[in-house]
N, C-alpha and C positions, 0 to 999 in steps of 0.2 A: 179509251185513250184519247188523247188530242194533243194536236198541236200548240205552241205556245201562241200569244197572241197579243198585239201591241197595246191593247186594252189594258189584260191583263198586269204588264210589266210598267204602263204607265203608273195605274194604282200603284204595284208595290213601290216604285220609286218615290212617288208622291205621299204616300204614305210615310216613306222613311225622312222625308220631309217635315210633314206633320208631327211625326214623332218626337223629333227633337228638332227645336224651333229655331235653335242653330243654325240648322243646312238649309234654312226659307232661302237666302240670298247666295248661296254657293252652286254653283255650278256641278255638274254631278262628276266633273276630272277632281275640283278639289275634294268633296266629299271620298272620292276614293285614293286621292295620293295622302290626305290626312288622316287615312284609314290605314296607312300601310306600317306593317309589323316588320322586323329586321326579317331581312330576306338573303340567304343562302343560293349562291351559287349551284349548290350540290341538292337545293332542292326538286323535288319531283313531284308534278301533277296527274290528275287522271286525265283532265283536259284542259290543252291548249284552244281556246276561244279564239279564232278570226276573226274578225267584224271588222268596221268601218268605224273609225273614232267618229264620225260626225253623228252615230248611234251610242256616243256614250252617255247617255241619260237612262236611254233601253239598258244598255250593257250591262250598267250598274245594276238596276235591277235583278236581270239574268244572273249574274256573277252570285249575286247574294241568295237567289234561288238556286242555283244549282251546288252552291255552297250548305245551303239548308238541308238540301237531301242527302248532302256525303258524300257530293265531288269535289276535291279540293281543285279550284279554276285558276290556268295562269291568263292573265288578262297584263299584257307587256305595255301600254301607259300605265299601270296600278306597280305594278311589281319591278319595272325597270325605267321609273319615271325620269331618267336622266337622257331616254331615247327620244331621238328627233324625229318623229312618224310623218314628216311632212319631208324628209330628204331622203332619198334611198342612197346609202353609203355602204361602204362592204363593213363595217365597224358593225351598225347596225344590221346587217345582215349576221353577220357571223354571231353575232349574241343574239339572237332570233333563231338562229340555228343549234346551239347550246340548249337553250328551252325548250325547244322541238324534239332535242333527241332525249331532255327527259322527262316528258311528257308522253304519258300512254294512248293521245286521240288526238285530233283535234275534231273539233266540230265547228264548220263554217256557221256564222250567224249571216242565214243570206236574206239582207235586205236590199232596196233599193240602193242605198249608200253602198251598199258590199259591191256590186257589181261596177262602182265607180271607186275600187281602192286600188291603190298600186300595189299595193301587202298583198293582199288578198289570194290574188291568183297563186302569187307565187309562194305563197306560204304554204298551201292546199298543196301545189306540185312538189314540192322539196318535202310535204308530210308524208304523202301518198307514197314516193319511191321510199321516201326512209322506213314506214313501219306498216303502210295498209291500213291503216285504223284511222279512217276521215269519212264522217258523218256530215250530213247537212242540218242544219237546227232552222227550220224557217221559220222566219217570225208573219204570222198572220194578222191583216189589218182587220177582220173582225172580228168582235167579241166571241164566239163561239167556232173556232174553226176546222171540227172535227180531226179524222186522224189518216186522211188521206193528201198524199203532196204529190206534185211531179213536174221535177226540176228542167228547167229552161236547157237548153243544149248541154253544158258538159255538168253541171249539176246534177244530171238525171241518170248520170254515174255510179252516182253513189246511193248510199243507203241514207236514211232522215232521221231526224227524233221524234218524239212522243215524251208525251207523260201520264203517267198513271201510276193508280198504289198498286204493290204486288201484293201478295196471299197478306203480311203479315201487317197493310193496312199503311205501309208507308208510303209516299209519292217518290218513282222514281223514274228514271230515263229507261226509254223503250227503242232499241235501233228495227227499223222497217226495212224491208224489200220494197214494199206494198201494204196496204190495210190488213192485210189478212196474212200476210208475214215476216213474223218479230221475233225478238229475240232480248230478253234484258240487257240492260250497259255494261254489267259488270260479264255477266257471261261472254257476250262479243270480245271486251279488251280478253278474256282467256282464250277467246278462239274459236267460240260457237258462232253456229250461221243462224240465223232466221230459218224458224220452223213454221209450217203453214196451221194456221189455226181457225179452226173451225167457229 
């Protein structure tokens, strides 16, 4: 198992660059607001993404990775690109709340930028009482960052992410106690805890 890691999510963004020679000069907001499909009020995710917009270059990446594996991700500049993330208003709040409630997790992406958002905290608090299902997704600055974390004062609350393929060969999200106890993403949103594995 391991952690994600900024290396990592650099390539894949850089990549998606490469790939189509279009997005050499686009910023990675527009490559994801000109990525965006009609979107439904009454839609629901498995996870709601916290981050830091000034990590939207990571984001995008992440978004498109954890979309890869068969989470469908709400990322609120991508999907309600009409919101001012630069003004805290109750407009903006209350449609942040909307998505939150139908949204099965969130998982904070805790970077240095997270710890300077104003969303941030308060999104993790208004997730936490509303459903209990708030994971930490650290992103690691280097290349190889094994699958051990532990979160700075109220971060260290909570349980973290991993990735790994399970039995059937696919890569998927792993929720932690600790190294030595997890639990699958899908099984936790149903209500399983981390079991200790030897």
């Amino acid at each position: 198992m391991s952690l994600f890691s900024f290396p990592e999510l650099k390539r894949k963004a850089d990549a998606l660059r490469i790939h189509d020679r279009s997005l050499f000069n686009k910023t990675a907001s527009q490559v994801l607001l000109e990525a965006v499909e009609s979107f439904s009020e009454s839609d629901s995710y498995d996870i709601f993404l916290s981050h830091s917009f000034k990590d939207a270059h990571f984001v995008m990446a992440l978004k498109m990775k954890l979309e890869g594996m068969g989470y469908s991700t709400y990322v609120d500049w991508l999907n309600d690109k009409q919101l001012d993330r630069s003004k805290v208003s109750k407009e903006t709040a209350n449609l942040l709340r909307k998505r939150m409630q139908t949204s099965k997790s969130l998982l904070l992406v805790s970077t240095e930028n997270a710890h300077l958002s104003k969303w941030v905290p308060w999104e993790l608090g208004y997730f936490d009482g509303l459903k209990d299902k708030v994971a930490i997704l650290p992103i690691i600055e280097r290349e190889f960052p094994g699958d051990s974390y532990n979160g700075q004062e109220y971060l260290g609350l909570y349980p973290y992410i991993t990735k790994a393929e399970n039995r059937a060969g696919k890569e998927k999200l792993w929720v932690h106690d600790n190294a030595s106890w997890y639990v699958l993403f899908e099984h936790w949103l149903q209500g399983s805890v981390p079991i200790k594995h030897d």
